[in-house]
Chimera marker file (.cmm) of the C-alpha trace (Angstrom):
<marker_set name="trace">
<marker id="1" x="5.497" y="-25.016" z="10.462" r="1" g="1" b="0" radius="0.5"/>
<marker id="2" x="1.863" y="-23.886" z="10.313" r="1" g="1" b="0" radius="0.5"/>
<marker id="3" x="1.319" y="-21.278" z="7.528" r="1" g="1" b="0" radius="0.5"/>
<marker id="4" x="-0.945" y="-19.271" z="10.253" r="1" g="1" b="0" radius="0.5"/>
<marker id="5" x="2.083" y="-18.926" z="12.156" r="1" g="1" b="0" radius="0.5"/>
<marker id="6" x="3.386" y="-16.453" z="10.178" r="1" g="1" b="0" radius="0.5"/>
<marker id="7" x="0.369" y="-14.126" z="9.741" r="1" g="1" b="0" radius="0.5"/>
<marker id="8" x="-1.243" y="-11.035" z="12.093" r="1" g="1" b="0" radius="0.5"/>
<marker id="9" x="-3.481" y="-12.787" z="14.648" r="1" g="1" b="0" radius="0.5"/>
<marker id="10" x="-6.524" y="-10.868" z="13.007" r="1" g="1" b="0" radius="0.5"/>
<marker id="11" x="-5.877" y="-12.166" z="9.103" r="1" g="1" b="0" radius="0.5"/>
<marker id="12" x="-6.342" y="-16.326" z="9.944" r="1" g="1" b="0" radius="0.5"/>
<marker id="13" x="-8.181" y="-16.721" z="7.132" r="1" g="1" b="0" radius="0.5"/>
<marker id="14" x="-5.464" y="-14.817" z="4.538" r="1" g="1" b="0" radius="0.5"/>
<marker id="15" x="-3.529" y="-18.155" z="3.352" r="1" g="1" b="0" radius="0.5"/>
<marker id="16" x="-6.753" y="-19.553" z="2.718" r="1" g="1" b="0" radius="0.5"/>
<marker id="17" x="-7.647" y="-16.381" z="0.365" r="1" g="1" b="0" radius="0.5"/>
<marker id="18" x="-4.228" y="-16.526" z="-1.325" r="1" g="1" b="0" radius="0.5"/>
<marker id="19" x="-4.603" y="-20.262" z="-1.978" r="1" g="1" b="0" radius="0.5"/>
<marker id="20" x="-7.937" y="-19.737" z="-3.622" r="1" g="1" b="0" radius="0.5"/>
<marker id="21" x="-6.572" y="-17.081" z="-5.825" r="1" g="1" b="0" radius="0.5"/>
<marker id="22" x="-3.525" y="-19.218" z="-6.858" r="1" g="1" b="0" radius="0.5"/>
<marker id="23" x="-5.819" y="-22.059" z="-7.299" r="1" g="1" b="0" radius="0.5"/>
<marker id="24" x="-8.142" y="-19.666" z="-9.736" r="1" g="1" b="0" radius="0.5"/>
<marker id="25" x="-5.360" y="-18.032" z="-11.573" r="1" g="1" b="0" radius="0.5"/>
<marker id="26" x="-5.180" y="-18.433" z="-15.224" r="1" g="1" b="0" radius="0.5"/>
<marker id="27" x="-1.491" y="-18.767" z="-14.715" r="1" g="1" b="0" radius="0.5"/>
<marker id="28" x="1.118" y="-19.465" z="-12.368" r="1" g="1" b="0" radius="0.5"/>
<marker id="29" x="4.094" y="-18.788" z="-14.249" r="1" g="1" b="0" radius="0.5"/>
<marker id="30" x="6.805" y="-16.395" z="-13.030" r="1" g="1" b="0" radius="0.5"/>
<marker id="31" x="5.975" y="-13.745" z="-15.753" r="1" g="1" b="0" radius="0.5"/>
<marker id="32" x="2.276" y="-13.446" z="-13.740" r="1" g="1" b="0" radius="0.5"/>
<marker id="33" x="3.579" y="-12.608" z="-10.695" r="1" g="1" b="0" radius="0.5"/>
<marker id="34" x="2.388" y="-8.809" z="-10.862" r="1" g="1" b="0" radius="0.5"/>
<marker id="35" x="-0.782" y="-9.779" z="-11.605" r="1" g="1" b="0" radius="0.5"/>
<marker id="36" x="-0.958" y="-11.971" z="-8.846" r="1" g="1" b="0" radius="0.5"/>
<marker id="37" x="0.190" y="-9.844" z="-5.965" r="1" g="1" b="0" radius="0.5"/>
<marker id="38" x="-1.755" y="-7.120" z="-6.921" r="1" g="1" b="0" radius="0.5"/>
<marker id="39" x="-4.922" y="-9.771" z="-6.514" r="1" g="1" b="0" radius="0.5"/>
<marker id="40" x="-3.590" y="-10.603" z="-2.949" r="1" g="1" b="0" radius="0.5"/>
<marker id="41" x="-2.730" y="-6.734" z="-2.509" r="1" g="1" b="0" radius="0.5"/>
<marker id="42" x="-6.074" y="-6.150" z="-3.556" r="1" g="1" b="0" radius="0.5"/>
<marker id="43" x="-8.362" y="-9.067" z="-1.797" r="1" g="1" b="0" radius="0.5"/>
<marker id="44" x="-5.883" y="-9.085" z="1.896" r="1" g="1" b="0" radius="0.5"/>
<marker id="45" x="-4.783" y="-5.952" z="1.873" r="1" g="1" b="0" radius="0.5"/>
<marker id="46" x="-0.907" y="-7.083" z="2.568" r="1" g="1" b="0" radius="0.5"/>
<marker id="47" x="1.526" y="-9.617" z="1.129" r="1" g="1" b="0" radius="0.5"/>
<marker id="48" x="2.494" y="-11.609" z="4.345" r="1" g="1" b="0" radius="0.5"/>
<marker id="49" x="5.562" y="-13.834" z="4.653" r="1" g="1" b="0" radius="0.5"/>
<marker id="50" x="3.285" y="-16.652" z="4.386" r="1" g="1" b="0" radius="0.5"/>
<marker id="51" x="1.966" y="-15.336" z="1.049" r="1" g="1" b="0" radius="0.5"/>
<marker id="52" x="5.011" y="-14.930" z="-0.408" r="1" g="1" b="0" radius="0.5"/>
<marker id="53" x="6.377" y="-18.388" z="0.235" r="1" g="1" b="0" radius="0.5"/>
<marker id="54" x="2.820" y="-19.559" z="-1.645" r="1" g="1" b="0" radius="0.5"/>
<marker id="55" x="3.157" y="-17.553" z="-4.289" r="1" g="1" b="0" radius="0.5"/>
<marker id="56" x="6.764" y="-18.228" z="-4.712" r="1" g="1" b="0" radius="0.5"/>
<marker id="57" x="6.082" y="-22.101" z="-4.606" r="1" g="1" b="0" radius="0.5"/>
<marker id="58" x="3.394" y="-21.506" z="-7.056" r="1" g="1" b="0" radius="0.5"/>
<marker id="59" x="5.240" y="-19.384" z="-9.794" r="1" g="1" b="0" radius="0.5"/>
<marker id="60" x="8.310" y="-21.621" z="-9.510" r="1" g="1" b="0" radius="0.5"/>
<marker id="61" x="10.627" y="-18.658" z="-7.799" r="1" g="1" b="0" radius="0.5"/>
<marker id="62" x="12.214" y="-18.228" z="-4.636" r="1" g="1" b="0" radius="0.5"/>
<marker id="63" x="11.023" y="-16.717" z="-2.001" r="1" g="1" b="0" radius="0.5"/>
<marker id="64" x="13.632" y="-13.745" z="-2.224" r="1" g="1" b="0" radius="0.5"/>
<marker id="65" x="12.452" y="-13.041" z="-5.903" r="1" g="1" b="0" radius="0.5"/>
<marker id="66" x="9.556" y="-12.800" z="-4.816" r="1" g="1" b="0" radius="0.5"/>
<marker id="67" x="10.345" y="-10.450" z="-1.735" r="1" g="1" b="0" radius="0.5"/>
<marker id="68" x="12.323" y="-8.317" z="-3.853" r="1" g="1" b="0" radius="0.5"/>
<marker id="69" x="9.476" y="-7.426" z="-5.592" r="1" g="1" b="0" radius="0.5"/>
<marker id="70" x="7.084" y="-6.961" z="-3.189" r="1" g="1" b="0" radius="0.5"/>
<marker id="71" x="9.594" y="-5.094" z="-1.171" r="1" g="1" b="0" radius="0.5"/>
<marker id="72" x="10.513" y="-2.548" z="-4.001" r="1" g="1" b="0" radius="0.5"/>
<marker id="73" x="6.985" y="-1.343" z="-5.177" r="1" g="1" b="0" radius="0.5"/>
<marker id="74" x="5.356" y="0.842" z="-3.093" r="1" g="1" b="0" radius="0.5"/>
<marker id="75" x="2.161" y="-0.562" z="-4.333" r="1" g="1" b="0" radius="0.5"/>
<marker id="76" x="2.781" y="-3.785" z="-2.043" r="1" g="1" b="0" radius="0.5"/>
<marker id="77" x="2.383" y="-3.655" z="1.921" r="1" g="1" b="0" radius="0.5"/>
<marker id="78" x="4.011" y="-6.267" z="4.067" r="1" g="1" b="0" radius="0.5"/>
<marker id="79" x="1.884" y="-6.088" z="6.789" r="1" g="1" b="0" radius="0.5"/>
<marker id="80" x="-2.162" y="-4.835" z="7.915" r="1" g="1" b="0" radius="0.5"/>
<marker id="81" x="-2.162" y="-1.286" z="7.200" r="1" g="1" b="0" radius="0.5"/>
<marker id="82" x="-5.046" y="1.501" z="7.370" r="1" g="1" b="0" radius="0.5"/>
<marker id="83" x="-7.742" y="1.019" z="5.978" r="1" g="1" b="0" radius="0.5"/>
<marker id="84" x="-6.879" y="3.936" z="3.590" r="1" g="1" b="0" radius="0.5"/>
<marker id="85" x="-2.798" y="4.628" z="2.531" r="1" g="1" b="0" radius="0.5"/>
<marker id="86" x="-2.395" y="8.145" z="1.460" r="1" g="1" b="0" radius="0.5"/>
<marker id="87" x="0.767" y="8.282" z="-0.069" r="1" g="1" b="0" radius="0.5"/>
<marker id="88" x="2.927" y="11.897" z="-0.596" r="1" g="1" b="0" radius="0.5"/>
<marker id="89" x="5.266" y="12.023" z="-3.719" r="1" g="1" b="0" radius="0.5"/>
<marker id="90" x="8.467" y="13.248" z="-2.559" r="1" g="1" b="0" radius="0.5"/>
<marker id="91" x="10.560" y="13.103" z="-5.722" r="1" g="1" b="0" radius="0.5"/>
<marker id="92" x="12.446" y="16.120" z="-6.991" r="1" g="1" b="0" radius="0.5"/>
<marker id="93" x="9.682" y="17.770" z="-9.026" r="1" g="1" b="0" radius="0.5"/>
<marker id="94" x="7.204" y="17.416" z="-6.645" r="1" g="1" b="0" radius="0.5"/>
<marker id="95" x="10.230" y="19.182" z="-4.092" r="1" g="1" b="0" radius="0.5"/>
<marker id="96" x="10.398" y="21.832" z="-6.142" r="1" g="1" b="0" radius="0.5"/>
<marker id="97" x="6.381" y="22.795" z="-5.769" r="1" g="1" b="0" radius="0.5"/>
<marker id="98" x="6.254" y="22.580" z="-1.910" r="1" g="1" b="0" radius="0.5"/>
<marker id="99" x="5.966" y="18.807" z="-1.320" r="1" g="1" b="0" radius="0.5"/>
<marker id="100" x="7.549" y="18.860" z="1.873" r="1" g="1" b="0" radius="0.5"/>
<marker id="101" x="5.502" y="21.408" z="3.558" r="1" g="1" b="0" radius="0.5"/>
<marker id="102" x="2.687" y="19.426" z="2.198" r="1" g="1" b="0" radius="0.5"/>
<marker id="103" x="4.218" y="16.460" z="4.062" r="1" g="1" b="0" radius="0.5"/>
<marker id="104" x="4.422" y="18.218" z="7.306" r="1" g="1" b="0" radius="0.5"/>
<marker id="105" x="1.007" y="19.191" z="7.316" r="1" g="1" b="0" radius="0.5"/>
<marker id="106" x="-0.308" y="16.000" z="6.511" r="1" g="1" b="0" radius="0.5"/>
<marker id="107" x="1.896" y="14.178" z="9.071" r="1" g="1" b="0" radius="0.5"/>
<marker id="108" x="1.026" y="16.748" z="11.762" r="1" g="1" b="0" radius="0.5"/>
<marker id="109" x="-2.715" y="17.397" z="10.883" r="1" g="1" b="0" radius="0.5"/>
<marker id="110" x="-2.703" y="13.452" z="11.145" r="1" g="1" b="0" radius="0.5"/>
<marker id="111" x="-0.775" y="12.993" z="14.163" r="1" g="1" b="0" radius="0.5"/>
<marker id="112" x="1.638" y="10.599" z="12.453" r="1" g="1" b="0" radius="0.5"/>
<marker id="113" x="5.084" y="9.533" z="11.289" r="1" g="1" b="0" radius="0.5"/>
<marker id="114" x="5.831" y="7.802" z="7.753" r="1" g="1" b="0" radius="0.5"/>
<marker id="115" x="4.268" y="4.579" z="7.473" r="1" g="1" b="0" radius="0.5"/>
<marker id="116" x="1.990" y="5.160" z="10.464" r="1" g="1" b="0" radius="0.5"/>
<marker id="117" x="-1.539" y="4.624" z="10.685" r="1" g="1" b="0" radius="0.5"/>
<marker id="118" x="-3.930" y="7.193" z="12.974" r="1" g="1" b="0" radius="0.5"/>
<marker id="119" x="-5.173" y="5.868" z="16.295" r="1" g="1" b="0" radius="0.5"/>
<marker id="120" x="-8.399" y="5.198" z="14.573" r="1" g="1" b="0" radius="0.5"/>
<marker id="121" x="-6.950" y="2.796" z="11.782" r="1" g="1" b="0" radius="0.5"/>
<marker id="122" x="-8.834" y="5.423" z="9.296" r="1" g="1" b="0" radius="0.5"/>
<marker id="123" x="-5.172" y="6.479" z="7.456" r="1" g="1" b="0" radius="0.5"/>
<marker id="124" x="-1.609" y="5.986" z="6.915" r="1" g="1" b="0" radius="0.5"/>
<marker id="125" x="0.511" y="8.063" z="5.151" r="1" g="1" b="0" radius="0.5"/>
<marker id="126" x="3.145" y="7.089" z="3.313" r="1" g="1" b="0" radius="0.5"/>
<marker id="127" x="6.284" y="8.768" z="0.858" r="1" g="1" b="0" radius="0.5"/>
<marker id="128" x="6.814" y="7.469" z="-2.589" r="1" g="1" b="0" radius="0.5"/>
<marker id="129" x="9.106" y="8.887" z="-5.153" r="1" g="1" b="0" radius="0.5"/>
<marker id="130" x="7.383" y="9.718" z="-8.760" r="1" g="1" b="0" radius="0.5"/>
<marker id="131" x="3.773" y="8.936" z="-9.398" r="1" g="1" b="0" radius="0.5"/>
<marker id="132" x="4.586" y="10.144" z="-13.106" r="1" g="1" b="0" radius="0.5"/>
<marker id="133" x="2.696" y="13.341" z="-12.595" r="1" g="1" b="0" radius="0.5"/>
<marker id="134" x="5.502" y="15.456" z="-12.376" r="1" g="1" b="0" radius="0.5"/>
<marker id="135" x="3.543" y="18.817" z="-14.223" r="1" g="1" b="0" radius="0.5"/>
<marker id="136" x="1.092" y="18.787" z="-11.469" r="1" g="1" b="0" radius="0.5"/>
<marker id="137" x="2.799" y="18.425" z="-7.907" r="1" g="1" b="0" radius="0.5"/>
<marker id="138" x="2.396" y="18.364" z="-5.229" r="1" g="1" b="0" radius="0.5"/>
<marker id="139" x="0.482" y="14.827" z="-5.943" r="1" g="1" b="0" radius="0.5"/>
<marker id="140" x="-0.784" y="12.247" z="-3.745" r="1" g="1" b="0" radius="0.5"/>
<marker id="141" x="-2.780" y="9.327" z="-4.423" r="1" g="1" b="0" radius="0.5"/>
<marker id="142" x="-5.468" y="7.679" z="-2.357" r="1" g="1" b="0" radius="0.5"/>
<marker id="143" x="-6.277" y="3.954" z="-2.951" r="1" g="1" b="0" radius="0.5"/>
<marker id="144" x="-6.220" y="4.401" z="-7.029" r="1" g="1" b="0" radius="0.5"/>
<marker id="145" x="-7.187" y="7.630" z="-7.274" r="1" g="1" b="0" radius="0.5"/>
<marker id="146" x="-4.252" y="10.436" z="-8.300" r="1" g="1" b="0" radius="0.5"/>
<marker id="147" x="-4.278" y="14.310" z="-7.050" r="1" g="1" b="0" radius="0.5"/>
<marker id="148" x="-2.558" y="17.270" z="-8.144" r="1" g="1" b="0" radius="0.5"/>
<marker id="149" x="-1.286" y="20.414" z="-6.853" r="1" g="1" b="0" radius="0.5"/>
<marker id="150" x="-2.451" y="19.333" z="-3.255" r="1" g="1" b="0" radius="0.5"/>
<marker id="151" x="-2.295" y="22.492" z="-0.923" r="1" g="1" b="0" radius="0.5"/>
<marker id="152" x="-2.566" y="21.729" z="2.735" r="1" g="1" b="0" radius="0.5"/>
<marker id="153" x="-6.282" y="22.904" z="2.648" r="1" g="1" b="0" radius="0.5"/>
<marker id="154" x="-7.183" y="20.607" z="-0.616" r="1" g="1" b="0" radius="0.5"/>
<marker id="155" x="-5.375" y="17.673" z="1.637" r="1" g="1" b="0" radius="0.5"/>
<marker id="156" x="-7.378" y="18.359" z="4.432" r="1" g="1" b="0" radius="0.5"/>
<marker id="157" x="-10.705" y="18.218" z="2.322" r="1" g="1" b="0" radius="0.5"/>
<marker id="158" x="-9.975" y="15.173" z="0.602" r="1" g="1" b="0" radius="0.5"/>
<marker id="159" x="-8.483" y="13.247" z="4.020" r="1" g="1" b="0" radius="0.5"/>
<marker id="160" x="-11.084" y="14.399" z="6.332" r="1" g="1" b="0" radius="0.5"/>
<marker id="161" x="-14.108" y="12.147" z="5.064" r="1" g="1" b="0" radius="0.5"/>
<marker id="162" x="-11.893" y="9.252" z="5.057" r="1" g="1" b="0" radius="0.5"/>
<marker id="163" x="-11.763" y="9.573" z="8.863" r="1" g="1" b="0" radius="0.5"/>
<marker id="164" x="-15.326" y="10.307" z="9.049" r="1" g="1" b="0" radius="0.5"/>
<marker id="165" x="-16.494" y="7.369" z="6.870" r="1" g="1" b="0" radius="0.5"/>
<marker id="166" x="-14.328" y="5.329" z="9.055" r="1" g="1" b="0" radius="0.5"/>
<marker id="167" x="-15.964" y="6.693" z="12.660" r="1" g="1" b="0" radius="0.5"/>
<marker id="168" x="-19.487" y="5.823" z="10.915" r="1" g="1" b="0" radius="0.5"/>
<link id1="1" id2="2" r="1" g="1" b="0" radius="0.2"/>
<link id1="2" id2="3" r="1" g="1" b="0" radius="0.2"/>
<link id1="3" id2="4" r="1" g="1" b="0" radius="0.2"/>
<link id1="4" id2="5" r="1" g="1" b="0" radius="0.2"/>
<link id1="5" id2="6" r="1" g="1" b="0" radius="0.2"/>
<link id1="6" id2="7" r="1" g="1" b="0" radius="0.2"/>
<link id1="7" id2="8" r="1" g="1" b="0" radius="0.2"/>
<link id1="8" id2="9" r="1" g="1" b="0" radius="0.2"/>
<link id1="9" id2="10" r="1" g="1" b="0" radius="0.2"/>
<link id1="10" id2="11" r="1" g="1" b="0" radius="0.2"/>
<link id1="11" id2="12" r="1" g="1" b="0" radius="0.2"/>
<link id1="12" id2="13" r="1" g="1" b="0" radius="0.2"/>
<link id1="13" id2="14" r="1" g="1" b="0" radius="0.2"/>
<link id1="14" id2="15" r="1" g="1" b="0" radius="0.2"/>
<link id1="15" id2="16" r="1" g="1" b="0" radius="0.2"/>
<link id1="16" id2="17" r="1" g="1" b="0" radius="0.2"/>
<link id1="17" id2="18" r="1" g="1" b="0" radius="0.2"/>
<link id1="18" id2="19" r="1" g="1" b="0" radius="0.2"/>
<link id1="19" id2="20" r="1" g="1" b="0" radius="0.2"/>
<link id1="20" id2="21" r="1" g="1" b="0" radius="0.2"/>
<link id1="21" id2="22" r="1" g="1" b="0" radius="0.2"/>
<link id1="22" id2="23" r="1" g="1" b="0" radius="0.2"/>
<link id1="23" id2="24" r="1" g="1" b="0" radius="0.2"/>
<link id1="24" id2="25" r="1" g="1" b="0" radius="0.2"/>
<link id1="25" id2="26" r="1" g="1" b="0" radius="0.2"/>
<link id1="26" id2="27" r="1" g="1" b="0" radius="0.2"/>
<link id1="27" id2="28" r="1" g="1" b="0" radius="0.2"/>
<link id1="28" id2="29" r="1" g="1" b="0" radius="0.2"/>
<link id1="29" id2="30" r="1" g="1" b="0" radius="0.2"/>
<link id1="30" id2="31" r="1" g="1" b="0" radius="0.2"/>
<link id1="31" id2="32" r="1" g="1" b="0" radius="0.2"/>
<link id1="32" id2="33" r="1" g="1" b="0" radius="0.2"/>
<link id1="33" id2="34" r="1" g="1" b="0" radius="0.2"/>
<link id1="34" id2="35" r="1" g="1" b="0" radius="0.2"/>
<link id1="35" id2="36" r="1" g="1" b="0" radius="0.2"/>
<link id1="36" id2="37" r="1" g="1" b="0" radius="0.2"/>
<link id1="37" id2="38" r="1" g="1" b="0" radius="0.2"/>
<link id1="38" id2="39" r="1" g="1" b="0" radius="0.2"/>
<link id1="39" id2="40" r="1" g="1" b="0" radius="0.2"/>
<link id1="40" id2="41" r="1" g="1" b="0" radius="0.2"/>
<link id1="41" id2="42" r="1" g="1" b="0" radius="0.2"/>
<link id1="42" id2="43" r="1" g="1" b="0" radius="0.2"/>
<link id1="43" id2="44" r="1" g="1" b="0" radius="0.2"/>
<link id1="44" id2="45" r="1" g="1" b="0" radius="0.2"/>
<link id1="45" id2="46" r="1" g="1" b="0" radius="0.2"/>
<link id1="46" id2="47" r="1" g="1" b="0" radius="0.2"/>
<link id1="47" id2="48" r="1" g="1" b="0" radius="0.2"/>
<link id1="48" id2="49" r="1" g="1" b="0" radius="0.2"/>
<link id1="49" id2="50" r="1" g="1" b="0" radius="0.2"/>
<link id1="50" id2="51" r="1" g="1" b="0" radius="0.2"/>
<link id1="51" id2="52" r="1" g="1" b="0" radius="0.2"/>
<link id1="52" id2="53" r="1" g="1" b="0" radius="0.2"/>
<link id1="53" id2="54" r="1" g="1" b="0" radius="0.2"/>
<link id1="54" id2="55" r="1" g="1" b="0" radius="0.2"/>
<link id1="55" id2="56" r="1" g="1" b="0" radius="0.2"/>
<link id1="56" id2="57" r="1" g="1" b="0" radius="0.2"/>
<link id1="57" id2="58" r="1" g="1" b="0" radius="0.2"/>
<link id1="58" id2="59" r="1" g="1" b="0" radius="0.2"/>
<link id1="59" id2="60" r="1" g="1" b="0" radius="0.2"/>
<link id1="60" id2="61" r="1" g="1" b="0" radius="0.2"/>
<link id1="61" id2="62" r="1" g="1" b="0" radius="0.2"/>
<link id1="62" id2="63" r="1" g="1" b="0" radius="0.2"/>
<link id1="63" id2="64" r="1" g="1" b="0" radius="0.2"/>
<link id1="64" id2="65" r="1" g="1" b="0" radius="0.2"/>
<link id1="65" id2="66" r="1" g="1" b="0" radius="0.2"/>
<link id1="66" id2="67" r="1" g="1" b="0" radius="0.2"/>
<link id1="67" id2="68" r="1" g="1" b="0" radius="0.2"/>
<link id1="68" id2="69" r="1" g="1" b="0" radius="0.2"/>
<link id1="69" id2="70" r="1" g="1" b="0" radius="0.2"/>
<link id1="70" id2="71" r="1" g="1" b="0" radius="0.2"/>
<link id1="71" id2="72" r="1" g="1" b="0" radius="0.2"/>
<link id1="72" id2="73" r="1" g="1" b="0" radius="0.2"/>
<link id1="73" id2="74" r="1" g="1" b="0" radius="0.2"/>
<link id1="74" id2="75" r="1" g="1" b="0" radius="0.2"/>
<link id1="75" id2="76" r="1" g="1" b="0" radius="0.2"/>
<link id1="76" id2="77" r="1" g="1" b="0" radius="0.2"/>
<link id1="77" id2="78" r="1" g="1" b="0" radius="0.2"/>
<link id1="78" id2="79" r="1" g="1" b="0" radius="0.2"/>
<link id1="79" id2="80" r="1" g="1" b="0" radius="0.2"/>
<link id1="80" id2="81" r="1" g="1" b="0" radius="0.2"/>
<link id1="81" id2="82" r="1" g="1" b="0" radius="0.2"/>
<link id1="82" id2="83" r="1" g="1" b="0" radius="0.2"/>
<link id1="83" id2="84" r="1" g="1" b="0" radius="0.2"/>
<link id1="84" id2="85" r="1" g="1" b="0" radius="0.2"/>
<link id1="85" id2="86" r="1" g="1" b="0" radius="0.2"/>
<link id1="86" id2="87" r="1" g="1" b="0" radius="0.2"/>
<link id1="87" id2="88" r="1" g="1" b="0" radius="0.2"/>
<link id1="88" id2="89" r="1" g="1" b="0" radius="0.2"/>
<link id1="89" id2="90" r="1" g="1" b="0" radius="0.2"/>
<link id1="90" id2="91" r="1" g="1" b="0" radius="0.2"/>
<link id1="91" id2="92" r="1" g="1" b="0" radius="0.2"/>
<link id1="92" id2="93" r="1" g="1" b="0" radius="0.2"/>
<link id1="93" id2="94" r="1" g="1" b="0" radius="0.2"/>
<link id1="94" id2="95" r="1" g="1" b="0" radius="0.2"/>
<link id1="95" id2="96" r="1" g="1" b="0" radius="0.2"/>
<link id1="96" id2="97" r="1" g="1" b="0" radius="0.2"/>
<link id1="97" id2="98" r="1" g="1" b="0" radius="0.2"/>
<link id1="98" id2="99" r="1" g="1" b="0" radius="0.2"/>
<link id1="99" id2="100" r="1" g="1" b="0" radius="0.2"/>
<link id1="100" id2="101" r="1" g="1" b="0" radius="0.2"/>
<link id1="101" id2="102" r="1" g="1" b="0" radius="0.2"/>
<link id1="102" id2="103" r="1" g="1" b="0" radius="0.2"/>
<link id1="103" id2="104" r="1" g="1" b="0" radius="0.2"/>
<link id1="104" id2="105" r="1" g="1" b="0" radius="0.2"/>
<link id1="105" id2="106" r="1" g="1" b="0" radius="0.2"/>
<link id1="106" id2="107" r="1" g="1" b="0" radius="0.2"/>
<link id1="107" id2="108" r="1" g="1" b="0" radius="0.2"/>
<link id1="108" id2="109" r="1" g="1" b="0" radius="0.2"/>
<link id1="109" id2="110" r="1" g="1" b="0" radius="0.2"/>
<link id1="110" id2="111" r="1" g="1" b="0" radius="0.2"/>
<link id1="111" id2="112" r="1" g="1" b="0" radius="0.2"/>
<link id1="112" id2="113" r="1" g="1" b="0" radius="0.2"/>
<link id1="113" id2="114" r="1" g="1" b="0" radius="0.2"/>
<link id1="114" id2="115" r="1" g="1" b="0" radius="0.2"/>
<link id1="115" id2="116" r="1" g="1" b="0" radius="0.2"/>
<link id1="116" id2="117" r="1" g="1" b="0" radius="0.2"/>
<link id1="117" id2="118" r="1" g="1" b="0" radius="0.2"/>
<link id1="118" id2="119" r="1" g="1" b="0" radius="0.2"/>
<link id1="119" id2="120" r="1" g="1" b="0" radius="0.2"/>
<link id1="120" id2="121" r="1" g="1" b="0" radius="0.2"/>
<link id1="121" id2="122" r="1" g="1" b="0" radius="0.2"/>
<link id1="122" id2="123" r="1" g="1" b="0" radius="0.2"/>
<link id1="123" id2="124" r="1" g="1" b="0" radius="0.2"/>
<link id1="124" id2="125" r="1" g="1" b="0" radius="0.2"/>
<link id1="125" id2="126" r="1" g="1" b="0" radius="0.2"/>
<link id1="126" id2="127" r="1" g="1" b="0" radius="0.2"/>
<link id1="127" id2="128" r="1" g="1" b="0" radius="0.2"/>
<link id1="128" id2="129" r="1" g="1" b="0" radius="0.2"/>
<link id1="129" id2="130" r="1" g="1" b="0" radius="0.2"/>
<link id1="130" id2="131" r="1" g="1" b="0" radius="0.2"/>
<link id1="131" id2="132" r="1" g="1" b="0" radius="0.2"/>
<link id1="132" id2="133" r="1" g="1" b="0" radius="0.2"/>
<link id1="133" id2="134" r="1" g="1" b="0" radius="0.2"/>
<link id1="134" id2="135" r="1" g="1" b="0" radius="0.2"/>
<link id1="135" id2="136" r="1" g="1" b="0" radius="0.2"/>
<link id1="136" id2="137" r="1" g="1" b="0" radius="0.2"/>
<link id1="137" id2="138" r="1" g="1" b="0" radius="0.2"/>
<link id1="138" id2="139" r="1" g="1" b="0" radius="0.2"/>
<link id1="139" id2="140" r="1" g="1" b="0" radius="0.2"/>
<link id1="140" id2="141" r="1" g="1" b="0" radius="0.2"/>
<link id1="141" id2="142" r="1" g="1" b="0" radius="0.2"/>
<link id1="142" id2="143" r="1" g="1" b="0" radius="0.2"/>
<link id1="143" id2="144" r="1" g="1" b="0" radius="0.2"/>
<link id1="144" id2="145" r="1" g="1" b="0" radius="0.2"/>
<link id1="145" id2="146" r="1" g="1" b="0" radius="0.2"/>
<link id1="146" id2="147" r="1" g="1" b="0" radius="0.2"/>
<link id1="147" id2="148" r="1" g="1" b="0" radius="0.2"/>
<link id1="148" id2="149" r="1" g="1" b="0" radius="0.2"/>
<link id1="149" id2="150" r="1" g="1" b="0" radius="0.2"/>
<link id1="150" id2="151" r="1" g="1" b="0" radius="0.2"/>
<link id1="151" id2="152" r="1" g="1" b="0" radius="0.2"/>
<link id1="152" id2="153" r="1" g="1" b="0" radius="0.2"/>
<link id1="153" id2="154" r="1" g="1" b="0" radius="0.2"/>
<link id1="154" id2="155" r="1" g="1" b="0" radius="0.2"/>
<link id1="155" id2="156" r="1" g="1" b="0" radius="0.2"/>
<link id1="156" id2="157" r="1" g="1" b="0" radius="0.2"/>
<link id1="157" id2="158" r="1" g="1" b="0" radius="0.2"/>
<link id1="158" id2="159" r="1" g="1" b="0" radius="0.2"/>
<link id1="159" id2="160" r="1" g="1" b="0" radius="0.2"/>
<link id1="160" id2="161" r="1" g="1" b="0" radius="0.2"/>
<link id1="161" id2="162" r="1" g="1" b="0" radius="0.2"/>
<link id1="162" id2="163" r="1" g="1" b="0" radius="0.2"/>
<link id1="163" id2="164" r="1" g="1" b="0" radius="0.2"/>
<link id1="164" id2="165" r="1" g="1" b="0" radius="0.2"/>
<link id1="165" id2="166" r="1" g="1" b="0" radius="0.2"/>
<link id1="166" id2="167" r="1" g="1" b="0" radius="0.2"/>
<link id1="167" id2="168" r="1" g="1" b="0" radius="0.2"/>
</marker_set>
């Protein structure tokens, strides 16, 4: 089976990016596999099926070790997301300081469900559980960037430019 077959129509040319980066990697070995899907994370923007049978070939691991771990940090997406995630802690200390009506806001203000990206491709939101910031909830990140005590207003001002930067 053709590797392509396996990828979004749009990302042809992600196997070929994946194959460099395995190709460049200073190691292979199963103990680099972080590193390495956080490259492909990084450089494609998702860990496709195909990926993950190259990287698994590469490291020496099977392809449901390696879809294990892409599946269970929230770091890694599966598929083409938004061009920006936005993801909500919604773990118990971050409950406790108003998360969820921080997460209704965002998902109405947005016009989105959980793992959905706005008409415009600008933002997806997404819930995690525990960013480690646990004195300063509500907290959301935004690409790499951590934010505490998000009120619906500070969300607003920090969301809003990513949708104009992305109608630009």
């Amino acid at each position: 089976m053709d590797d392509r077959q396996t990828e979004h129509p749009d990302h042809g040319d992600d196997l070929d990016i994946v194959r460099l980066l395995l190709a460049d990697a200073p190691s292979t070995a199963p103990e680099a596999l972080l590193p390495l899907l956080h490259e492909v994370q990084r450089r494609v923007g998702h860990i496709s099926p195909g990926a993950i049978r190259l990287i698994a070939d590469a490291c020496n691991l099977s392809r449901a070790e390696v879809h294990g771990v892409v599946t269970f940090y929230h770091d890694f997406q599966t598929a083409p997301g938004a061009r920006h995630r936005v993801q909500l802690c919604m773990a118990e200390a971050c409950q406790a300081v108003g998360c969820r009506d921080l997460a209704a806001h965002a998902r109405e203000s947005l016009g989105v469900e959980w793992q959905e990206a706005t008409p415009d491709g600008a933002v997806q939101i997404e819930q995690v559980f525990c960013f480690g910031n646990c004195a300063t909830g509500p907290t959301i990140r935004i690409g790499d960037r951590i934010h505490g005590r998000v009120t619906p207003e500070r969300f607003d001002a920090l969301v809003t430019p990513l949708r104009l930067e992305s109608s630009a």
